[in-house]
C-alpha positions as CSV (number, residue, x, y, z in Angstrom):
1,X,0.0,0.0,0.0
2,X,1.7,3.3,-1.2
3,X,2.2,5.8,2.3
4,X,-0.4,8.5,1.3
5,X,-2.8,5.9,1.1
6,X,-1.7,4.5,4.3
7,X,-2.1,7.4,6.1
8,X,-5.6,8.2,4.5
9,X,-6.9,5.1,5.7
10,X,-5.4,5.3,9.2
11,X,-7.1,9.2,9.2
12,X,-10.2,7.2,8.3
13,X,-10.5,4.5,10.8
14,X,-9.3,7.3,13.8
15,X,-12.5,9.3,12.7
16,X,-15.0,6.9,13.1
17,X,-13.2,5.7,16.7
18,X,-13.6,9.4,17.8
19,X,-17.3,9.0,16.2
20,X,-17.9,5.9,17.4
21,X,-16.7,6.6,20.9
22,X,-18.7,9.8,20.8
23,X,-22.0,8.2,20.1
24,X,-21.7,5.5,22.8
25,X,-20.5,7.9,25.4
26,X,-24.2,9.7,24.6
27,X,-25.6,6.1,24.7
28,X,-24.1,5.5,28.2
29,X,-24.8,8.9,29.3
30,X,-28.6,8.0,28.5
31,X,-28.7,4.3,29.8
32,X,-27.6,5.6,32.9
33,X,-30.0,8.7,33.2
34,X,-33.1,6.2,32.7
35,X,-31.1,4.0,35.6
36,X,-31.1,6.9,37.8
37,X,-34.8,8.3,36.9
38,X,-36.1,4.6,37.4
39,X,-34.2,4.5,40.6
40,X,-35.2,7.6,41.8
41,X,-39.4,6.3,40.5
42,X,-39.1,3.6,42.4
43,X,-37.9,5.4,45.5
44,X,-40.4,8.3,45.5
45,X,-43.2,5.3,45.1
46,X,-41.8,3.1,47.8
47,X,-42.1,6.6,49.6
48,X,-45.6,7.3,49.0
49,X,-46.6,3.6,49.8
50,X,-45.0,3.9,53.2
51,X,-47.5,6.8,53.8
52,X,-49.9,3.9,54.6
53,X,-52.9,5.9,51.7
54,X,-56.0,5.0,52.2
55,X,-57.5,1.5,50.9
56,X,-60.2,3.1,48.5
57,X,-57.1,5.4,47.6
58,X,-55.0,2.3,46.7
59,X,-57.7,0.7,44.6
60,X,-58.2,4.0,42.6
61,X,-54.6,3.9,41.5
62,X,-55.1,0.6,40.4
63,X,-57.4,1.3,38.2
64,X,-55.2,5.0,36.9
65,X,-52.6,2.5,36.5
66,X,-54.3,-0.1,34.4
67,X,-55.5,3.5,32.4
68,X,-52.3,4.4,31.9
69,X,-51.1,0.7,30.6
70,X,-53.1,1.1,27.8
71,X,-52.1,4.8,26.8
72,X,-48.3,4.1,27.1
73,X,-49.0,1.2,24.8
74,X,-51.1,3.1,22.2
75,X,-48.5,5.8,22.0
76,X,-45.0,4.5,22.5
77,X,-46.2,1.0,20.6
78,X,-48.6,0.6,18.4
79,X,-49.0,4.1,17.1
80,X,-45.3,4.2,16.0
81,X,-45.7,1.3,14.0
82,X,-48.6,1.6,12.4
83,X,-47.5,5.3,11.0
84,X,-43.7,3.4,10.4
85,X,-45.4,1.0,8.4
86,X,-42.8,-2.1,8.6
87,X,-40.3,-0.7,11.2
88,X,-39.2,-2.5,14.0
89,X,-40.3,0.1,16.9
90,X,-39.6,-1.4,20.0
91,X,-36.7,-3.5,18.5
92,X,-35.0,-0.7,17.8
93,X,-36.1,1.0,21.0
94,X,-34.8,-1.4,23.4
95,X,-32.0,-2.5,21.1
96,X,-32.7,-5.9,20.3
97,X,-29.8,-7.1,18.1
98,X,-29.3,-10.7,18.8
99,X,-30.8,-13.8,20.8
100,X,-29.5,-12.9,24.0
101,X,-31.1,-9.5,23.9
102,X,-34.3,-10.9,22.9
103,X,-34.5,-13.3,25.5
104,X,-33.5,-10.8,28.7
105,X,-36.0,-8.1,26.7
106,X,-38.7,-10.4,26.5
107,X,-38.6,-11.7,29.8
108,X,-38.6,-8.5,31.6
109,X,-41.7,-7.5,29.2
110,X,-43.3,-10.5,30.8
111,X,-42.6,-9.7,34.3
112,X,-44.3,-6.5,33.3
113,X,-47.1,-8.0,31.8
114,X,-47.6,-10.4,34.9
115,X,-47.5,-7.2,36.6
116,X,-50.5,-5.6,35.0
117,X,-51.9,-9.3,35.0
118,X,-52.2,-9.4,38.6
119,X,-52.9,-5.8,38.9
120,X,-56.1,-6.4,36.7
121,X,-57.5,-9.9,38.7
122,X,-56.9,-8.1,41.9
123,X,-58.9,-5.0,41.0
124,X,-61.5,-7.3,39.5
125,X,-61.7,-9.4,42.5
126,X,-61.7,-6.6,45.0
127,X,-64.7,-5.2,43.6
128,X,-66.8,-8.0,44.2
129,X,-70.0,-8.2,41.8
130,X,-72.3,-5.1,42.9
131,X,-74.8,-4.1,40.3
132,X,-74.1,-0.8,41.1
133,X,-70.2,-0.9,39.9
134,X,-71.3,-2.8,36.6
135,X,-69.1,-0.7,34.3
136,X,-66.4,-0.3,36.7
137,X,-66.5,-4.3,37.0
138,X,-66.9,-4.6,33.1
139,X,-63.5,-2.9,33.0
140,X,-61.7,-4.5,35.5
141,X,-62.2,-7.6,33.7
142,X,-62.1,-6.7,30.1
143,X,-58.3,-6.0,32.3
144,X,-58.2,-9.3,33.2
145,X,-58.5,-10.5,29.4
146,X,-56.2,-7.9,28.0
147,X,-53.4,-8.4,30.0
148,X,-53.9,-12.0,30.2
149,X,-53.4,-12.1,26.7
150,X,-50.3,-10.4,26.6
151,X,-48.7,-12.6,29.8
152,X,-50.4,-15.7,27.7
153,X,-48.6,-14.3,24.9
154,X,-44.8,-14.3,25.8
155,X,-45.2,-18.1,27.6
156,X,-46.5,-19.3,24.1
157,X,-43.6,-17.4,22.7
158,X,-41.2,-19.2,25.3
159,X,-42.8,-22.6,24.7
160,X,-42.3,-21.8,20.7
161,X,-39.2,-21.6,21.2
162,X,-38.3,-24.6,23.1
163,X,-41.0,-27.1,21.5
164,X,-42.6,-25.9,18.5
165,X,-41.6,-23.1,16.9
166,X,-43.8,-23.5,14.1
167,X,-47.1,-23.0,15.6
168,X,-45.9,-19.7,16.6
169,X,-44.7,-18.6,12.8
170,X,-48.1,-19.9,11.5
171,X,-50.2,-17.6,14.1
172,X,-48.0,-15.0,13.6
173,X,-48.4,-14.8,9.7
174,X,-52.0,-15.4,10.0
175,X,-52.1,-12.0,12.4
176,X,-49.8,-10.5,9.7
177,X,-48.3,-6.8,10.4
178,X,-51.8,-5.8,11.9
179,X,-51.2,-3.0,14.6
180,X,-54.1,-1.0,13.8
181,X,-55.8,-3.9,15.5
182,X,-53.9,-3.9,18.6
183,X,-54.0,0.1,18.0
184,X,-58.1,0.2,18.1
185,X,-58.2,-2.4,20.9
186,X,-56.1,0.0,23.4
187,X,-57.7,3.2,22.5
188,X,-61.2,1.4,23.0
189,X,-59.6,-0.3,26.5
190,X,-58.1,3.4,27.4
191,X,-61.3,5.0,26.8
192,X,-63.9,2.6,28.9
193,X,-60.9,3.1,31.5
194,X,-61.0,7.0,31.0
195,X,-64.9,6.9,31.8
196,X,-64.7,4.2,34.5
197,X,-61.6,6.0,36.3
198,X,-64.1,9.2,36.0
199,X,-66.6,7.9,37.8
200,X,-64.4,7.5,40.8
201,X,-62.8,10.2,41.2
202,X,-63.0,13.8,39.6
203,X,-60.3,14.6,36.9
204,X,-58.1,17.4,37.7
205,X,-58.8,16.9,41.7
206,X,-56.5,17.0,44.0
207,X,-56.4,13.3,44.4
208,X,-56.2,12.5,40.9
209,X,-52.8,14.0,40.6
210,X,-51.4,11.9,44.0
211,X,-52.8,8.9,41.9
212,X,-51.5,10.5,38.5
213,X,-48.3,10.7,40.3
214,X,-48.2,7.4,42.1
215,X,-49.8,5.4,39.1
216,X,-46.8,7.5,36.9
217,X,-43.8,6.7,39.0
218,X,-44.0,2.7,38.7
219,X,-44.9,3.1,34.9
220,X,-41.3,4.9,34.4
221,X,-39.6,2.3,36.8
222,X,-41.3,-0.1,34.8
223,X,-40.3,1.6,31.8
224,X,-36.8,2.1,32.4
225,X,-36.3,-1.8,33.9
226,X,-37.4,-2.7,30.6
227,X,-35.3,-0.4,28.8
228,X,-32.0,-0.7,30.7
229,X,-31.8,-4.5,30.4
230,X,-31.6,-3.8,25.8
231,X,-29.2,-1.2,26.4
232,X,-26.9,-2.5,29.2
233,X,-26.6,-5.8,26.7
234,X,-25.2,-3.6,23.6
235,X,-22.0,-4.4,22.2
236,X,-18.7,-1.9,22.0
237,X,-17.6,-1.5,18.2
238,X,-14.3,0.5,19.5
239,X,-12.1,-2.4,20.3
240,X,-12.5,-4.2,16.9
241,X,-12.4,-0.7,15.0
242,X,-9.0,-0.2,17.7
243,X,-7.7,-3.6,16.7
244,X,-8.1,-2.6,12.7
245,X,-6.1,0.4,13.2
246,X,-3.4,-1.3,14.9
247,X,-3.2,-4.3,11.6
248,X,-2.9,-1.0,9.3
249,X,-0.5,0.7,11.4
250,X,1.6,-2.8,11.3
251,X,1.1,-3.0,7.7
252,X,-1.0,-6.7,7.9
253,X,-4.0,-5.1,6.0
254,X,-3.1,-3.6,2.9
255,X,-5.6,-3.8,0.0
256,X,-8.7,-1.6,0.2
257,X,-11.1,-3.9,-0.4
258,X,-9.7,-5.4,3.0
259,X,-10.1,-2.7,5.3
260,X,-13.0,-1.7,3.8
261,X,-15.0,-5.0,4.8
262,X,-13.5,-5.2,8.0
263,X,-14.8,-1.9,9.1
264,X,-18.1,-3.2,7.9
265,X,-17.5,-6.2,10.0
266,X,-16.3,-3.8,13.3
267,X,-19.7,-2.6,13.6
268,X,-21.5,-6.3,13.6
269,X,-22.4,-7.4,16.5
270,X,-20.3,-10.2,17.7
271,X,-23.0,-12.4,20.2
272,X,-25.0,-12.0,16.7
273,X,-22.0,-13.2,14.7
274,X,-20.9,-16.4,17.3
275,X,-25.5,-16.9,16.8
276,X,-25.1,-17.3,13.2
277,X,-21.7,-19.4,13.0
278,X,-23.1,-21.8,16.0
279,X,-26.6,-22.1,13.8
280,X,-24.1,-22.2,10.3
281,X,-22.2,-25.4,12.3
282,X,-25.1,-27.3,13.6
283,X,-26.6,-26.8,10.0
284,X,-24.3,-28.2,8.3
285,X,-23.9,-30.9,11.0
286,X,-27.4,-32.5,10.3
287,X,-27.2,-32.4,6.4
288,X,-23.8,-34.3,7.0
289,X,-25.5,-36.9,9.3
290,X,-28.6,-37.0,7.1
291,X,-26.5,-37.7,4.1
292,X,-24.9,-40.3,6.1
293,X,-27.5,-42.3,7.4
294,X,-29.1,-41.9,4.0
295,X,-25.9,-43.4,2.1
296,X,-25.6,-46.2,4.7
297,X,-29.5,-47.1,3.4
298,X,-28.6,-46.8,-0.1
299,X,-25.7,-49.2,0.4
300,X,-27.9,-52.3,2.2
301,X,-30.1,-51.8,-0.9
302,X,-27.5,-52.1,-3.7
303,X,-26.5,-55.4,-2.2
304,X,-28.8,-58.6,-4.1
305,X,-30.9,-59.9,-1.4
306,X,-30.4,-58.1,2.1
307,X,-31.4,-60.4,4.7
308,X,-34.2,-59.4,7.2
309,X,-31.9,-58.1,9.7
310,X,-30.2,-55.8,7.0
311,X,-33.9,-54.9,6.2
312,X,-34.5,-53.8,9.4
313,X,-31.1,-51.2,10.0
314,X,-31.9,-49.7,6.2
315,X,-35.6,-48.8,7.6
316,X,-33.6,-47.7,10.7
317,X,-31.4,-45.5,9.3
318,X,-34.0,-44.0,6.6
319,X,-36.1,-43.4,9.7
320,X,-33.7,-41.5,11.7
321,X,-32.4,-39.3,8.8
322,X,-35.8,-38.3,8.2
323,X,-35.7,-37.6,12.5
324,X,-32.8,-35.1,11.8
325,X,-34.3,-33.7,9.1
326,X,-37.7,-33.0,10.8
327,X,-35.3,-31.3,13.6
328,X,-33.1,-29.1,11.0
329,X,-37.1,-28.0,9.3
330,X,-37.6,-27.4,13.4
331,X,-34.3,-25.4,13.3
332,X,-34.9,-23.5,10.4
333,X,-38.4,-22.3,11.6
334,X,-37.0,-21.3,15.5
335,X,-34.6,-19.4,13.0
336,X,-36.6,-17.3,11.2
337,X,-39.1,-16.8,14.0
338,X,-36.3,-15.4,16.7
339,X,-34.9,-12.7,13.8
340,X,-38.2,-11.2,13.2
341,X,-37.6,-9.9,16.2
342,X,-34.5,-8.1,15.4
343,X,-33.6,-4.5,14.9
344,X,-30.4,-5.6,12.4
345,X,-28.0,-3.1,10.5
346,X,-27.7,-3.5,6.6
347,X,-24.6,-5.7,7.1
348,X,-25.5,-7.6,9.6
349,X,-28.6,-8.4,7.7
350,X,-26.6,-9.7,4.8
351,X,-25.0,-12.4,7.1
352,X,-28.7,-13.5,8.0
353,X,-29.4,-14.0,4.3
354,X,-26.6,-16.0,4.0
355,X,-27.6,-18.5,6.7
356,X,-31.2,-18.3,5.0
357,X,-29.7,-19.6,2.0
358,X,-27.8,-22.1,3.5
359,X,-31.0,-23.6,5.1
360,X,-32.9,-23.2,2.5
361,X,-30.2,-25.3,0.2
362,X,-29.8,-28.1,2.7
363,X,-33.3,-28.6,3.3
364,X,-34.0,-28.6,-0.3
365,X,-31.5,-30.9,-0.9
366,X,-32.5,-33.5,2.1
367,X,-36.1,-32.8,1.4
368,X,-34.7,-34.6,-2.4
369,X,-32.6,-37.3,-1.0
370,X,-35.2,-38.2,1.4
371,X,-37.4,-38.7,-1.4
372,X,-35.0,-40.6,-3.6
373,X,-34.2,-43.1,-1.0
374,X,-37.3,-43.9,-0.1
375,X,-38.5,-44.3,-3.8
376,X,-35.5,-46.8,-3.7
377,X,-36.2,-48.6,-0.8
378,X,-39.9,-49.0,-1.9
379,X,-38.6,-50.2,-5.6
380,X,-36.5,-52.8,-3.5
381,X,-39.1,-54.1,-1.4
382,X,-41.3,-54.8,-3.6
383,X,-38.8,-56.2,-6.1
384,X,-37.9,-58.7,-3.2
385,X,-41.8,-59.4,-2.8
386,X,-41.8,-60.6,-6.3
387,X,-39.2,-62.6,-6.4
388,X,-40.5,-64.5,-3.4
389,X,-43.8,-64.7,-4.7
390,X,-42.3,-66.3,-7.9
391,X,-40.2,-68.2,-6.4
392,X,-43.0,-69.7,-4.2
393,X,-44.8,-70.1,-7.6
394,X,-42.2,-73.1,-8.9
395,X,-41.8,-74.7,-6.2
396,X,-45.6,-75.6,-6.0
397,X,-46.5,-78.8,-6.7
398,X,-49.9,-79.0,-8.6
399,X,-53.4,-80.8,-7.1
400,X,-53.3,-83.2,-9.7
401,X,-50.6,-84.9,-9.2
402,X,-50.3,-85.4,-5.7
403,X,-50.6,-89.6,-5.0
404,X,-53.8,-90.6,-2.8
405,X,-53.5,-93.9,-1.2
406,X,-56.5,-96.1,-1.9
């Protein structure tokens, strides 16, 4: 590499660590302001708790709190992505890059949701069944359902997961990108809320703002728990862009092309990178044991007349490649359900489209194999059930001539 073009690159790479280190210094400055207001929440509510309010004052807030559920959803959810019509909002918003992410992010959104869950039942249980608080009871459990449905929601996620991840990709593309759904159901939710909350206490009194502020300060603990575990999980890009500039400096890294896909690669995240490779690996794992167990079939059946026990180990091993290849289909759909969840960057979506290819050629390929062997194996048997019947054929001897003593 000639020195001027050294020394433009090296200029290059030490611009985007100053970038790079200024943007995630804002980051951390951020994380740790919603740390510190979500402290500080929790502390103020603690606070007002140990003020011993009144009962009926307790159950009011319930019920602003339940109020409040449904407006934060319609307006930092479902709102955003219906007017971002196929943007990831809260993805992106709580920085969900890669598996792990997704996993911590969903489980503290279901702690939330139990929450509200149990939030809802008690409120709908506390207020007994008096004609006279119909509406208010209509809410509370129209609550109950709503909530429920969201803490029913991320356990059948979970379960997907783990057991069948296919029964959660084929509810999730009958639902299809539907937010204004979800969007009418919360506005019609926040309204009959509105209207029951109303008839409770008097909006803009004096003890609607001690609720306001009560209900409010475990919303932004809530808020911020959710947020901080996303953010606290996101990776550095500084010591890989650091470790590039070093290789240049040293002269290890010389074409263009080079550097220029490594700093492409610096900004990758690398839990999403050892994902991919671990999912690339066990991929290509199965299609080699498939293959296998397929080619040991396809042996037994080249040979003239297998004997019974041979029989037996080619339906054996036909059986279990068909096993592995039922668990790399299983794979492939726990795949593509887990990165629909993910708020990727244009280069770290190209390495998901190459492990997308990848399964899609090796189960195309099995899915053909499969196929062929067993159109062989069937050709066999009966082949073999032929020639026994024919050879059972000669050696009959016929009615006729068969001696009868007299």
């Amino acid at each position: 590499m000639p020195p001027m073009q050294k020394e433009s690159w090296l200029q290059i790479i030490s611009d985007r660590i100053k970038t790079q280190l200024s943007l995630e210094g804002g980051r951390k400055i951020q994380t740790w302001a919603v740390a510190l207001a979500g402290l500080v929440a929790l502390m103020m509510a603690v606070n007002v708790m140990t003020g011993s309010p009144a009962r009926a004052v307790l159950e009011q807030t319930k019920v602003l709190f339940l109020v409040l559920f449904h407006l934060i959803l319609v307006l930092a959810v479902y709102l955003p992505e219906w007017l971002q019509k196929g943007d990831k909002v809260l993805p992106r918003l709580f920085g969900v890059r890669d598996f792990t992410s997704l996993v911590f992010v969903a489980l503290a959104l279901m702690l939330v949701s139990f929450y509200v869950f149990s939030l809802s039942y008690q409120n709908a249980t506390n207020l007994g069944d008096d004609p006279r608080l119909g509406f208010l009871i209509f809410n509370a459990w129209a609550n109950v359902s709503v909530s429920g449905f969201y803490l029913a929601g991320f356990i059948f996620y979970f379960s997907s997961i783990l057991f069948f991840p296919k029964a959660l990709t084929h509810v999730l593309d009958r639902m299809g990108n539907r937010p204004i759904v979800f969007l009418s159901i919360h506005v019609g939710m926040f309204l009959l809320g509105y209207f029951s909350y109303s008839g409770i206490v008097e909006i803009g009194s004096g003890n609607f703002f001690e609720q306001l502020r009560l209900a409010g300060l475990f919303w932004i603990f809530a808020g911020s728990l959710v947020f901080l575990v996303g953010k606290i999980l996101e990776e550095s890009s500084v010591g890989s862009l650091n470790a590039l500039h070093m290789e240049v400096a040293s002269g290890k890294l010389e074409r263009s092309e080079d550097i220029l896909s490594r700093i492409k690669q610096a900004f990758i995240s690398k839990r999403l990178s050892f994902w991919l490779s671990r999912i690339s690996l066990e991929t290509a794992k199965k299609s080699h044991e498939i293959a296998q167990y397929l080619h040991q079939s396809v042996s037994i059946i080249e040979q003239g007349r297998p004997s019974e026990s041979q029989l037996t180990q080619m339906e054996e091993r036909y059986r279990r490649s068909n096993q592995i290849f039922k668990k790399l289909d299983q794979s492939h759909q726990r795949f593509l359900l887990n990165i629909s969840f993910f708020s990727l960057l244009d280069v770290e979506r190209e390495k998901v489209d190459d492990l997308k290819d990848q399964f899609s050629k090796e189960l195309r390929h099995a899915k053909l194999e499969l196929a062929s062997v067993r159109k062989r194996i069937d050709d066999k048997l009966h082949a073999m059930k032929d020639s026994e019947r024919s050879e059972v054929t000669l050696t009959e001897v016929p009615l006729e001539q068969i001696p009868v003593e007299r």
